[in-house]
VEXMITI-97506 format. One record per residue (C-alpha): residue number from 1; y, z, x. Coordinates in nm, 4 decimals, decimal comma, always signed. Example, Ala and Ser with C-alpha at 12.3 -4.5 7.8 and 13.67 -1.06 7.14 Angstrom:
BEGIN
<pt 1; <-0,4500; +0,7800; +1,2300>>
<pt 2; <-0,1060; +0,7140; +1,3670>>
! end
This chain:
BEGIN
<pt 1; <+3,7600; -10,2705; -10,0165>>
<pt 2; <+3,9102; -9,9466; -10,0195>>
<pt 3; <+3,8824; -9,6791; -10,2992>>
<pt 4; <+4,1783; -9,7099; -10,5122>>
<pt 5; <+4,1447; -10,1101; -10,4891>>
<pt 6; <+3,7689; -10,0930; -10,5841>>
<pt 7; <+3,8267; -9,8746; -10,8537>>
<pt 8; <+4,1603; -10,0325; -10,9587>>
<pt 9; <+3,9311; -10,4039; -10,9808>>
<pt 10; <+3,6402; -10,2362; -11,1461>>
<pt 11; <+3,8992; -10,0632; -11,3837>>
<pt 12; <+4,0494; -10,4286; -11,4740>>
<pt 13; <+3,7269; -10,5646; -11,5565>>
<pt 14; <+3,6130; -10,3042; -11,8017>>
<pt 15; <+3,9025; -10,3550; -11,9833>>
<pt 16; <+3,7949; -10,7091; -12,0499>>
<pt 17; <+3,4517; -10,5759; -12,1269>>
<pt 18; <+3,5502; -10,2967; -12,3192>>
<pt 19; <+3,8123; -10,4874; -12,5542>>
<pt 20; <+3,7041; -10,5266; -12,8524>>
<pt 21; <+3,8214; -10,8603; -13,0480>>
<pt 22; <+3,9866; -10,7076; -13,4003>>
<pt 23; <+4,2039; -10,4246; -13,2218>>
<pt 24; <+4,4926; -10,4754; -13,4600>>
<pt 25; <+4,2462; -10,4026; -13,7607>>
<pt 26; <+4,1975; -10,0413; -13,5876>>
<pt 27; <+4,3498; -9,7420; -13,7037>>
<pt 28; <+4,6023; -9,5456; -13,5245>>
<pt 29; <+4,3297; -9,2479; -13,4197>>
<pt 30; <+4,0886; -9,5521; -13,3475>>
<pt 31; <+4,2676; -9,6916; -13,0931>>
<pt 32; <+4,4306; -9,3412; -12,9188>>
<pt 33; <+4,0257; -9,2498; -12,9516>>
<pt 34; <+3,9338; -9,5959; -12,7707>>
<pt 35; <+4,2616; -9,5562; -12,5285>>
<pt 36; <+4,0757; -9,1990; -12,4301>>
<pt 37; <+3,7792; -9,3709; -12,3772>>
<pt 38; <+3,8797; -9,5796; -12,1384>>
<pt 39; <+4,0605; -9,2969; -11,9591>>
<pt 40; <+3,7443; -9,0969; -11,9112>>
<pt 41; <+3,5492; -9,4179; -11,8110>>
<pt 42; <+3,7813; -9,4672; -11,5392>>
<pt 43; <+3,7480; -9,1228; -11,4173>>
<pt 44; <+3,3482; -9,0872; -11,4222>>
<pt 45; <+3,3681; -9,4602; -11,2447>>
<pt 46; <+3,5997; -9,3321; -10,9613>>
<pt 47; <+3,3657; -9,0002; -10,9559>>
<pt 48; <+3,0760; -9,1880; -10,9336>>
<pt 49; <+3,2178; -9,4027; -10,6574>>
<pt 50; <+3,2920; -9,1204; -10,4551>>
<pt 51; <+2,9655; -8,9873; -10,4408>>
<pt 52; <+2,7902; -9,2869; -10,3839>>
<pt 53; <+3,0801; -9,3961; -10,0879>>
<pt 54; <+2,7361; -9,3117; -9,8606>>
<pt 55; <+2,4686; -9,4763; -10,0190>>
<pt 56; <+2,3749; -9,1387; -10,1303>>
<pt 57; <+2,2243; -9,1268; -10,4869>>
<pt 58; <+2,0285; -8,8252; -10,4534>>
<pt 59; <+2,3138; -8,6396; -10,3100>>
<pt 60; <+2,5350; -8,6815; -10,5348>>
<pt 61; <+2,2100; -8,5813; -10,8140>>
<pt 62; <+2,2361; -8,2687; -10,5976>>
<pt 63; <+2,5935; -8,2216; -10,5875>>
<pt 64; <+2,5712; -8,2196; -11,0217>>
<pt 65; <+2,2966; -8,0172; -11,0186>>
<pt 66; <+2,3632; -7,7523; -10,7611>>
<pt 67; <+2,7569; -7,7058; -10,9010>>
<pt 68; <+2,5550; -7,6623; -11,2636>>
<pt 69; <+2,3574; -7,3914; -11,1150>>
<pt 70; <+2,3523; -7,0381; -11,1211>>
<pt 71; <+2,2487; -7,0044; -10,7850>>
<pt 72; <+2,1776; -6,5856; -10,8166>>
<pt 73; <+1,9867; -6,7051; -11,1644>>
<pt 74; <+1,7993; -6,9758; -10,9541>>
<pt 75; <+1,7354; -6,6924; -10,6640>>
<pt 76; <+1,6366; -6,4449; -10,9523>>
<pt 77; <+1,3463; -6,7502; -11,1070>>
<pt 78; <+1,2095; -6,7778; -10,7720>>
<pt 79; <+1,1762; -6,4416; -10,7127>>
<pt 80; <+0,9788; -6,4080; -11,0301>>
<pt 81; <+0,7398; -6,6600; -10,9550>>
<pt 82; <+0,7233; -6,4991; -10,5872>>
<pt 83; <+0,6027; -6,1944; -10,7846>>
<pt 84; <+0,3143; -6,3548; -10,8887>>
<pt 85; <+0,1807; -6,4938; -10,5737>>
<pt 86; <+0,4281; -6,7782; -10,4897>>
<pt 87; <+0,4593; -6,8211; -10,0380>>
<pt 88; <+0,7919; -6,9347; -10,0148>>
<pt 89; <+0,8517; -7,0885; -9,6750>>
<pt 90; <+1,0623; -7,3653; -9,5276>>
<pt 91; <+0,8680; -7,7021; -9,4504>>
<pt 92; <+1,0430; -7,8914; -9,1466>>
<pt 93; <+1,0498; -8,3050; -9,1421>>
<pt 94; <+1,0049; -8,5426; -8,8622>>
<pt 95; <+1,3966; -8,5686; -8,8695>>
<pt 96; <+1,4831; -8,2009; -8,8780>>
<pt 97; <+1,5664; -8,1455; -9,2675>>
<pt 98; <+1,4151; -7,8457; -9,4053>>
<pt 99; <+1,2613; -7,8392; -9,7027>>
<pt 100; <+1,2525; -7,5283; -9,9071>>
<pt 101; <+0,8384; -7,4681; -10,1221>>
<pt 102; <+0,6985; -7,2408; -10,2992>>
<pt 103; <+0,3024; -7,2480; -10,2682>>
<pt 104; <+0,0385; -7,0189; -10,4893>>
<pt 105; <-0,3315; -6,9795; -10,5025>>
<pt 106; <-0,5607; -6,8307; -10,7471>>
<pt 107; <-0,6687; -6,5862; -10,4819>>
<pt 108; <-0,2954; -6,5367; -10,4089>>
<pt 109; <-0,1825; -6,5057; -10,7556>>
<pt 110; <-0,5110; -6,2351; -10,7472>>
<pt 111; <-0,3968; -6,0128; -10,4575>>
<pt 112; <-0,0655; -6,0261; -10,6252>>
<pt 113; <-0,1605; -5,8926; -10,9521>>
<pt 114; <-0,3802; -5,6376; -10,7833>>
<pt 115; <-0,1308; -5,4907; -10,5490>>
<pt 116; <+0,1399; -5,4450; -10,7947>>
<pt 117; <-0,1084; -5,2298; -10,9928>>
<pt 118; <-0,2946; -5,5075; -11,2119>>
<pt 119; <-0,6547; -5,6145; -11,2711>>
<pt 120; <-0,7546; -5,9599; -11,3860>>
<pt 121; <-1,0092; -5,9987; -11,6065>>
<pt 122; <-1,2756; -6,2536; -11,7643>>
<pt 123; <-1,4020; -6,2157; -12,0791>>
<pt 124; <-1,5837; -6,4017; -12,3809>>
<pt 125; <-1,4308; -6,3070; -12,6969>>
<pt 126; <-1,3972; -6,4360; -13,0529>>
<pt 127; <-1,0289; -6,4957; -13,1889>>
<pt 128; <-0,9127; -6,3279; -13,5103>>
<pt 129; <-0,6710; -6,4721; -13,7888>>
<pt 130; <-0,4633; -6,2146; -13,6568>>
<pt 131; <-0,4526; -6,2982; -13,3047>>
<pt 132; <-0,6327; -6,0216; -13,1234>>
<pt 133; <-0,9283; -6,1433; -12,9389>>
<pt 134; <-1,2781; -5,9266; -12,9646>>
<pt 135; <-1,5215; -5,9004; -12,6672>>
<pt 136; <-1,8430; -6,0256; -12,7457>>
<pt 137; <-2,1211; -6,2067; -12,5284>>
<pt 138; <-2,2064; -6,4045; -12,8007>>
<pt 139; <-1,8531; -6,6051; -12,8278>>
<pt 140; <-1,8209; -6,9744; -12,7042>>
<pt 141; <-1,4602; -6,8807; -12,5969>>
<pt 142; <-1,3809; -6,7469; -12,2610>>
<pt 143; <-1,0706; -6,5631; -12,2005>>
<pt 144; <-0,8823; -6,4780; -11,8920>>
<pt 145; <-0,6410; -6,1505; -11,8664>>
<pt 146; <-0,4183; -5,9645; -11,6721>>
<pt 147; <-0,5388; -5,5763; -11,7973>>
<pt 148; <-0,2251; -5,2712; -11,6287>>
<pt 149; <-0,2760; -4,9563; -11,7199>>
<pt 150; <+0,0648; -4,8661; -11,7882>>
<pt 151; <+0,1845; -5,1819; -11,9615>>
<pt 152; <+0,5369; -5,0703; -12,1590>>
<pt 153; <+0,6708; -4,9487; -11,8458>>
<pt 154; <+0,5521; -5,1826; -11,5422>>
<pt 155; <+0,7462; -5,3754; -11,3216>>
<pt 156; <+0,4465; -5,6122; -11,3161>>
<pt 157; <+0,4540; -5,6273; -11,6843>>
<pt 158; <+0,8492; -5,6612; -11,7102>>
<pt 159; <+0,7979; -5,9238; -11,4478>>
<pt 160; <+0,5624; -6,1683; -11,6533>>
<pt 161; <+0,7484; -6,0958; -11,9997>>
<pt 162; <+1,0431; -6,2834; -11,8015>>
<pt 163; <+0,8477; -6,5613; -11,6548>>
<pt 164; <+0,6823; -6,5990; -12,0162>>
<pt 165; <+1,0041; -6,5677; -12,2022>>
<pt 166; <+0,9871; -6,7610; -12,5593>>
<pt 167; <+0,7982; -7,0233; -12,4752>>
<pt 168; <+0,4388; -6,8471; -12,4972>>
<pt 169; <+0,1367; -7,0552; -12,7216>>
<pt 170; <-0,1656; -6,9769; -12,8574>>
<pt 171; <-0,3815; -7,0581; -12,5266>>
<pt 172; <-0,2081; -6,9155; -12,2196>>
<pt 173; <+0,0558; -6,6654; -12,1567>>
<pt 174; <+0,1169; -6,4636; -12,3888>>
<pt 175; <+0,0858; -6,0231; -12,4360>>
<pt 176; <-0,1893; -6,0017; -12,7403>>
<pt 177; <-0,4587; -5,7344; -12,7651>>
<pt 178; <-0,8184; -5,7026; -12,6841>>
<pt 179; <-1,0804; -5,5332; -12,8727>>
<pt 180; <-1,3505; -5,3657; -12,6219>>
<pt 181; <-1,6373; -5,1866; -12,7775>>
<pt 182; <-1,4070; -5,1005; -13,0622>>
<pt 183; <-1,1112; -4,9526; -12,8164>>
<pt 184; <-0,7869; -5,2144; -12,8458>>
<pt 185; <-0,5531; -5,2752; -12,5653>>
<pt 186; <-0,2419; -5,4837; -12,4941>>
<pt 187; <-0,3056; -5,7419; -12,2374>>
<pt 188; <-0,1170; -6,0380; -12,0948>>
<pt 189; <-0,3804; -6,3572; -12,1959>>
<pt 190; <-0,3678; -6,5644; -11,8602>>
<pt 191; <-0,5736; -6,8976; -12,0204>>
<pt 192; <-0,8098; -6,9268; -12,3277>>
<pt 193; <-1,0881; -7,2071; -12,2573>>
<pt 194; <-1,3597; -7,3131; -12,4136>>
<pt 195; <-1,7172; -7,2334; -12,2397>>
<pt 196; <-1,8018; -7,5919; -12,1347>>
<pt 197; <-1,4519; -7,6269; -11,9446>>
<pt 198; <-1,4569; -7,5014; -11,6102>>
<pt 199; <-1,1767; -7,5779; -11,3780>>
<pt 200; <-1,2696; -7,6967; -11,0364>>
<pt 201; <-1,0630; -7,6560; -10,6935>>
<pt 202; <-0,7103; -7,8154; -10,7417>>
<pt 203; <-0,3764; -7,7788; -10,6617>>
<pt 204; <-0,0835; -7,9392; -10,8644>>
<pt 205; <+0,2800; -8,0912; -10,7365>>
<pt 206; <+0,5199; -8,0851; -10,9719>>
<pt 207; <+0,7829; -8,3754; -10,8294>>
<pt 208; <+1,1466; -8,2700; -10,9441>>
<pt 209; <+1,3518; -8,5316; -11,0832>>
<pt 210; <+1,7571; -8,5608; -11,0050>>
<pt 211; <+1,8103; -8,2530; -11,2249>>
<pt 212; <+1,5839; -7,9273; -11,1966>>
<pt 213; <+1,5198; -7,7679; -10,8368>>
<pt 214; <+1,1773; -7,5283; -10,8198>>
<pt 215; <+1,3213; -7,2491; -11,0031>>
<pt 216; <+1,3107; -7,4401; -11,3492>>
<pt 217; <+0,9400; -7,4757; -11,3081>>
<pt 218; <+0,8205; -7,1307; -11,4056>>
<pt 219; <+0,6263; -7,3103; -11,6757>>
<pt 220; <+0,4467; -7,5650; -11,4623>>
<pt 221; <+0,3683; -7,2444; -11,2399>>
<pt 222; <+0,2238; -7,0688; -11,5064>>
<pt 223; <+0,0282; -7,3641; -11,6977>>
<pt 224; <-0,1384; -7,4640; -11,3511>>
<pt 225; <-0,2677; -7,0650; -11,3092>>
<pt 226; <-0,4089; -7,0724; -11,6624>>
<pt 227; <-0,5367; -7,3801; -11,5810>>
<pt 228; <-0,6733; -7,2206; -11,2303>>
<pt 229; <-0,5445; -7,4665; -11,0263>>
<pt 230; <-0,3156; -7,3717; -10,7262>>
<pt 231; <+0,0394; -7,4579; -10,7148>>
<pt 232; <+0,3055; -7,6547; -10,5128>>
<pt 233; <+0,6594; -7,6824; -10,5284>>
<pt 234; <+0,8983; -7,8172; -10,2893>>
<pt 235; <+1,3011; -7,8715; -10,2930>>
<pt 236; <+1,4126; -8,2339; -10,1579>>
<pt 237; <+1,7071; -8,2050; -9,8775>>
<pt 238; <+2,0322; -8,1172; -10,0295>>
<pt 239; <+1,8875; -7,9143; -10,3649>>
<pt 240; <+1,9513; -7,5279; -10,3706>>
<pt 241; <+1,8179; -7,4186; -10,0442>>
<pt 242; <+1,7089; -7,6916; -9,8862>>
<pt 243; <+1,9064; -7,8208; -9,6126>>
<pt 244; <+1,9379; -8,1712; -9,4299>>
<pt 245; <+1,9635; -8,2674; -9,0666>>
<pt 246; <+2,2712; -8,1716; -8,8891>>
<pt 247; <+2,2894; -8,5380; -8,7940>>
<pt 248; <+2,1290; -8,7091; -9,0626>>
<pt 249; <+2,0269; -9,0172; -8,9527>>
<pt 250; <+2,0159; -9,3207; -9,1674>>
<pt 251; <+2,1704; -9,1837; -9,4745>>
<pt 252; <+2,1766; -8,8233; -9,6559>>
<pt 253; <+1,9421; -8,9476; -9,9400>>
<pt 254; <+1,7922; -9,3610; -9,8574>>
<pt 255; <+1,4819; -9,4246; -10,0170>>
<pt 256; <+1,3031; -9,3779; -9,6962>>
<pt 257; <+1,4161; -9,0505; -9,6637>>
<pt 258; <+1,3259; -8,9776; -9,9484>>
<pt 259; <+0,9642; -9,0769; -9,8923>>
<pt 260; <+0,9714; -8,8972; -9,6077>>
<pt 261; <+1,0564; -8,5750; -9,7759>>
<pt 262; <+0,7006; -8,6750; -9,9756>>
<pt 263; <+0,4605; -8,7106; -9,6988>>
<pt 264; <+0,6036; -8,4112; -9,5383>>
<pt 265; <+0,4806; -8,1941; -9,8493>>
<pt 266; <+0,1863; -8,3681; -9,8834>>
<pt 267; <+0,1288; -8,3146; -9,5005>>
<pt 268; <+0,1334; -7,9670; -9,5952>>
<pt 269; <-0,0929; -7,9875; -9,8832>>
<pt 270; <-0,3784; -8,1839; -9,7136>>
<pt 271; <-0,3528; -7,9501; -9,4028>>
<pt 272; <-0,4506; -7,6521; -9,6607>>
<pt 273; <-0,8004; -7,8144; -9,7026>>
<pt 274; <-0,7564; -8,0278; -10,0336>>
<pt 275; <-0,9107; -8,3680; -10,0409>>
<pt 276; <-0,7400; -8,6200; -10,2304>>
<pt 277; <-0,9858; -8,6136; -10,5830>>
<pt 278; <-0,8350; -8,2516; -10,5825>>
<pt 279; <-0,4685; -8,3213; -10,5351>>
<pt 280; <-0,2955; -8,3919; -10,8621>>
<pt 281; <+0,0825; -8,5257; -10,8377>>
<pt 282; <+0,3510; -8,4832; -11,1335>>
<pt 283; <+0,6386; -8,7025; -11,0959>>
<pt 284; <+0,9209; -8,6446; -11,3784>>
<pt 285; <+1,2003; -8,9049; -11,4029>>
<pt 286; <+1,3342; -8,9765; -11,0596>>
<pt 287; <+0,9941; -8,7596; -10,9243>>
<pt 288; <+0,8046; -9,0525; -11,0242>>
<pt 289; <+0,9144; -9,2160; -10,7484>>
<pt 290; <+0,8046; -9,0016; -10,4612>>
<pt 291; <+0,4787; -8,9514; -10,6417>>
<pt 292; <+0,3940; -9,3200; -10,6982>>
<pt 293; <+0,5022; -9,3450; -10,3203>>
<pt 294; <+0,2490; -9,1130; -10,2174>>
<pt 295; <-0,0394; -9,2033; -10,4593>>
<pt 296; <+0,0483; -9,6594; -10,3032>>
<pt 297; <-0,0020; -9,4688; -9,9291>>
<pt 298; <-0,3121; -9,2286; -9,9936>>
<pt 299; <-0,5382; -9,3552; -10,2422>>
<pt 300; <-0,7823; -9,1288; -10,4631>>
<pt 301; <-0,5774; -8,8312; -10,5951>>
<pt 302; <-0,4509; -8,8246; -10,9063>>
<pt 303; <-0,1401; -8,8961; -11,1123>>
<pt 304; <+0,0535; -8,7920; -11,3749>>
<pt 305; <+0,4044; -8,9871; -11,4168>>
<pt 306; <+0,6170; -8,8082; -11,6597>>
<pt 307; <+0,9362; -8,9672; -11,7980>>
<pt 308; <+0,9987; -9,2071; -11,5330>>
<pt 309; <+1,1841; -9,5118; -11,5252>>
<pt 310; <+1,0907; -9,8944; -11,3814>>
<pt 311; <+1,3683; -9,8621; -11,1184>>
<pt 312; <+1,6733; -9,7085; -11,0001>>
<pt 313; <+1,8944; -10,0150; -11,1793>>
<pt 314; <+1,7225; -9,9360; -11,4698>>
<pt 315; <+1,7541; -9,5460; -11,4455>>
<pt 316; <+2,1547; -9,6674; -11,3842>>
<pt 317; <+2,2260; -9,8576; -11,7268>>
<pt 318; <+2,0364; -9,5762; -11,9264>>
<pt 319; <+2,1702; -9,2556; -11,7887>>
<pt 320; <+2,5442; -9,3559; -11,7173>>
<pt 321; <+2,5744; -9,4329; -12,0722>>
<pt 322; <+2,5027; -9,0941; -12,1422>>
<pt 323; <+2,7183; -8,9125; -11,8848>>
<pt 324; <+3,0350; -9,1351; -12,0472>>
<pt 325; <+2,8899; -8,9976; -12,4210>>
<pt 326; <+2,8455; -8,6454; -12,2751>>
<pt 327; <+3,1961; -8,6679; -12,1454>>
<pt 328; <+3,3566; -8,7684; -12,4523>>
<pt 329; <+3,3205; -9,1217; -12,3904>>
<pt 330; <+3,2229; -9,3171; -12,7149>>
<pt 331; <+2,9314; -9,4838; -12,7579>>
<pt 332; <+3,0183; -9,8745; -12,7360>>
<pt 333; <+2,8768; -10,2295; -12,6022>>
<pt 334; <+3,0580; -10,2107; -12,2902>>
<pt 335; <+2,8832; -9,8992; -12,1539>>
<pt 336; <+2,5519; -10,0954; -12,0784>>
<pt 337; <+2,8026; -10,3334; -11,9015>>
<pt 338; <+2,9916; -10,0624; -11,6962>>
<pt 339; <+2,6582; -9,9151; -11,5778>>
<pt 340; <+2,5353; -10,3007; -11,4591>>
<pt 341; <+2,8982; -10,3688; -11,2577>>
<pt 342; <+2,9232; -9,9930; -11,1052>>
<pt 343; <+2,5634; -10,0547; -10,9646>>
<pt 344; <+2,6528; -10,4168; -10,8374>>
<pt 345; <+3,0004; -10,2920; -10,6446>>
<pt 346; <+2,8555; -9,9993; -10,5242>>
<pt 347; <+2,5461; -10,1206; -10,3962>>
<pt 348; <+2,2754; -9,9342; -10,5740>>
<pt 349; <+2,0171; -10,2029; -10,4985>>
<pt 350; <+1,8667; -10,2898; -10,7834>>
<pt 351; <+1,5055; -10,3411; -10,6372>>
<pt 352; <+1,5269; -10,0113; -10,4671>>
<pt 353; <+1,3440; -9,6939; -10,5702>>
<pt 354; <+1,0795; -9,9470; -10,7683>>
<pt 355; <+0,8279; -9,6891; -10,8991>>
<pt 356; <+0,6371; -10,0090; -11,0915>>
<pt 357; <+0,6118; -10,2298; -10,8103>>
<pt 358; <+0,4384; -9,9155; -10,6041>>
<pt 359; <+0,2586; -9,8315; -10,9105>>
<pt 360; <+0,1113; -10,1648; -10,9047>>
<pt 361; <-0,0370; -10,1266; -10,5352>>
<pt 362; <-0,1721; -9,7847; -10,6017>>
<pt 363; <-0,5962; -9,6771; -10,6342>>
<pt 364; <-0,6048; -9,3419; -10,7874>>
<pt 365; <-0,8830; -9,1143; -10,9389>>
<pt 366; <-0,7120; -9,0687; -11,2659>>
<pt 367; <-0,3530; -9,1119; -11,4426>>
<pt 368; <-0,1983; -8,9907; -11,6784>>
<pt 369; <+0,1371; -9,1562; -11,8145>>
<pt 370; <+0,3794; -8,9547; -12,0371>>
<pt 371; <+0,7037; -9,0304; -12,2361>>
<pt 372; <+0,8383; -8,8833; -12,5714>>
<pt 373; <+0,9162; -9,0886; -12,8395>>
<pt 374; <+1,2859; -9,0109; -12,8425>>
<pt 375; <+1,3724; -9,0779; -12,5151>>
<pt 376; <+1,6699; -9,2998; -12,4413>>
<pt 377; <+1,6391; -9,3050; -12,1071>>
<pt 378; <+1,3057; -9,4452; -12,0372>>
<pt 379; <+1,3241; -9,7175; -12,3268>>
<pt 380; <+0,9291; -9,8185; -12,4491>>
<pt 381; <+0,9172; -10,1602; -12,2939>>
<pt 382; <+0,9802; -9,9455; -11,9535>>
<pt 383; <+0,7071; -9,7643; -12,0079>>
<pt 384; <+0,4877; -10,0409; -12,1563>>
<pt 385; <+0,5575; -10,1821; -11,8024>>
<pt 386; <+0,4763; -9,8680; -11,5479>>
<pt 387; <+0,1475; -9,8654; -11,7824>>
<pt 388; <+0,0895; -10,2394; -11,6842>>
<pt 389; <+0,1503; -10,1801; -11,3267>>
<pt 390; <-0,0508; -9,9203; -11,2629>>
<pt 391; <-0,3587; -10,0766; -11,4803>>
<pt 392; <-0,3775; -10,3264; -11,2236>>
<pt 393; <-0,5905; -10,1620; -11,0053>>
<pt 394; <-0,7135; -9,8645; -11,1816>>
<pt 395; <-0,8578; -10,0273; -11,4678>>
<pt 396; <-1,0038; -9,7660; -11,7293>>
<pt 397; <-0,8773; -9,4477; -11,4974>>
<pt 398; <-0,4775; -9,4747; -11,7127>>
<pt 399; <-0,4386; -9,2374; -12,0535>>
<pt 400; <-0,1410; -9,3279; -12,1794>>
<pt 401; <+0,0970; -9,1140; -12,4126>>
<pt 402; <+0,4087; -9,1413; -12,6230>>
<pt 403; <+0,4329; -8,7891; -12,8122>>
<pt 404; <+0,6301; -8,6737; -13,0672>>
<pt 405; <+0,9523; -8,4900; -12,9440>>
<pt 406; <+0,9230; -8,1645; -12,9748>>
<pt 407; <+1,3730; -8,0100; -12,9549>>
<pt 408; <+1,5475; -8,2175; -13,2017>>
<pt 409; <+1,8746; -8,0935; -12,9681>>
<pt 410; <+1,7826; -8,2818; -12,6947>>
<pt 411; <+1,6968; -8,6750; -12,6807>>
<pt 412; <+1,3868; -8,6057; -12,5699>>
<pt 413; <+1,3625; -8,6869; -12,1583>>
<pt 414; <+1,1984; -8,4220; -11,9714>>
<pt 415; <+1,0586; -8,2594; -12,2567>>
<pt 416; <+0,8544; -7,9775; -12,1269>>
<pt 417; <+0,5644; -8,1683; -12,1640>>
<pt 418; <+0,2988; -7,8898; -12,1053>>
<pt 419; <+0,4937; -7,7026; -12,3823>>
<pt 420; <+0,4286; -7,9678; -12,6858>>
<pt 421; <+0,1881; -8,1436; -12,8595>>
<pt 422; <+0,0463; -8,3287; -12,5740>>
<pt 423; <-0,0819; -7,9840; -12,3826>>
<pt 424; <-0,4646; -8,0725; -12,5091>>
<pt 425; <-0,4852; -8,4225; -12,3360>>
<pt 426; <-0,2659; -8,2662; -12,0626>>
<pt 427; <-0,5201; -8,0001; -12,0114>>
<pt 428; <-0,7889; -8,2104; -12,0362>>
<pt 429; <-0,6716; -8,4662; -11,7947>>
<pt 430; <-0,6795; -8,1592; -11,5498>>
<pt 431; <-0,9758; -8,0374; -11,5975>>
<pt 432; <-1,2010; -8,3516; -11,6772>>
<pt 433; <-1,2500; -8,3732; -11,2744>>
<pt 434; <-1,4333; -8,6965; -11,1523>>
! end
């Protein structure tokens, strides 16, 4: 079926789904409003079936994403987390894509600081109602800063108040003051721990889902430092800077592909030294399912899934809905409909990209499973089930979350969850070890 004809049939039949049975009790705006409704359904549905001609659902994520991107403001995000330690390096696959990471250590991040003219710093201190943290040996709070001499006018320091932006709390990342033997001085508080938590050797993958490349994950960057746990970040083919094959073979974006974009960053993470207790992967939305891939095929690391859905039929029906309502296209009982027939005549198969039938096979150390309570896309009874799945074999190793959403704006997927009220048992879940 060609293009026109499939969208022409498609068309036809979501005008029998979309009818509603009193139209002559509408008003005249009603109807012009569900008239335009229709109009803008039929142009997502021939968008959409463009995109997809290929089999190519990540692609066409990428093809949203990268023409919603800044790409000197992306360049500029990178660069600030490069400032900080971030190795940013291409990372070839078996099939010739290659994949553009950012990777940071703690002695990285250390060298950085230091050659740019910083110091870091460990300290016990005791808090004050005021904020300003007083050294004393005595305290059962340990502190971490980044002391520079010169701190209103440093690049360094210019540097980190960008990376930090608004989003600072009271436990990491911040510029406060220290009191030393009664002399105060501004500072830029890395992490604030208590004395019995001490991180062990880690590194942490933050899995993108279909919208953010790396450079929206200054946060993650900066929580896994204060956490002391080195960093990984890694661009699937086709986002920002990442390219594919020249000859792809087998599709731009299959699911095997894109488990093959997985093992070759975890290649690269194991080949650093890590064993798997010390390898923790978090998979947001459509990341879930490259990091439930890798946790079925390498057993014993940990895993954090973030906002993902059951599978890629059920990520369909939730977030075309919104694209229509984003567009202008009212909310109404056909939309669940139009998702369910664009993913039967376009082929999305609807047992592909099944993150809870992987979750199911997998034997991790620990999990973690996050959702906010205002999320439409990944609806409770989804996430009742990924919860299921994964307690199948990992019995008494799955903390489970629904938190409260934090940006009323927003319906609450991808919240930053590192940001919100769930950063203790976040923190916690990293640090607890074995």
């Amino acid at each position: 079926m060609n293009e026109i004809s499939a969208v022409s049939k498609l068309g036809t039949e979501l005008d029998t789904i979309d009818s509603q049975p009193n139209d002559k009790s509408l008003s005249l705006g009603q109807r012009i409003g569900h008239i335009f409704d229709r109009m803008i359904g039929a142009m997502v549905d021939k968008l959409l079936y463009q995109a997809f001609q290929n089999g190519s659902l990540r692609k066409f994520a990428a093809r949203i994403v990268n023409w919603n991107i800044d790409p000197q403001r992306a360049e500029r995000s990178i660069d600030l987390m490069s400032s900080l330690g971030a190795l940013r390096q291409k990372i070839d696959t078996p099939d010739g894509a290659a994949l553009d990471s950012l990777f940071l250590t703690q002695e990285s991040f250390r060298l950085a600081i230091e050659e740019q003219g910083g110091k870091i710093e460990r300290y016990q201190a005791n808090k004050t109602d005021s904020g300003e943290y007083v050294i004393s040996n005595e305290s059962a709070r340990k502190i971490k800063v980044i002391e520079i001499d010169d701190i209103e006018n440093s690049e360094l320091a210019d540097n980190i108040r960008n990376l930090i932006g608004s989003w600072s709390d009271d436990h990491a990342w911040k510029e406060t003051t220290i009191i030393k033997d009664g002399i105060s001085k501004r500072v830029f508080l890395i992490g604030d721990l208590d004395q019995n938590e001490n991180p062990g050797k880690g590194v942490m993958w933050r899995l993108s889902g279909m919208g953010p490349n790396m450079s929206f994950h200054k946060k993650f960057l900066m929580r896994a430092i204060s956490l002391e746990q080195d960093v990984f970040l890694m661009d699937y083919r086709n986002f920002h800077k990442s390219k594919e094959p020249a000859k792809p073979k087998g599709g731009h974006f299959t699911e095997a592909v894109n488990d093959m974009d997985a093992e070759t960053g975890l290649k690269f993470i194991t080949e650093k030294g890590y064993a798997p207790k010390e390898i923790t992967l978090h998979g947001s939305c459509v990341g879930g399912h490259p990091a439930s891939y890798l946790a079925e095929k390498h057993p014993g690391m940990n895993l954090i899934i973030d906002s993902s859905f059951v599978k890629a039929d059920k990520l369909f029906t939730t977030m075309l809905p919104r694209i229509l309502r984003g567009l202008g296209h009212a909310a109404n009982r056909g939309q669940r409909a139009r998702a369910e027939k664009f993913a039967r005549t376009y082929g999305i198969d609807q047992n592909g990209f099944n993150i809870e039938a992987r979750l199911r096979e997998c034997v991790v150390q620990r999990a973690l499973m996050l959702k906010s309570s205002s999320d439409e896309t990944v609806p409770e009874n989804d996430f009742s089930k990924l919860i299921q799945a994964l307690d199948v074999r990992n019995e008494g190793k799955v903390t489970a979350i629904i938190h409260e959403s934090h940006n009323s704006e927003k319906d609450g997927h991808n919240e930053d969850t590192v940001a919100n009220d769930t950063w203790d048992s976040y923190k916690n879940f990293i640090l607890s070890g074995e």
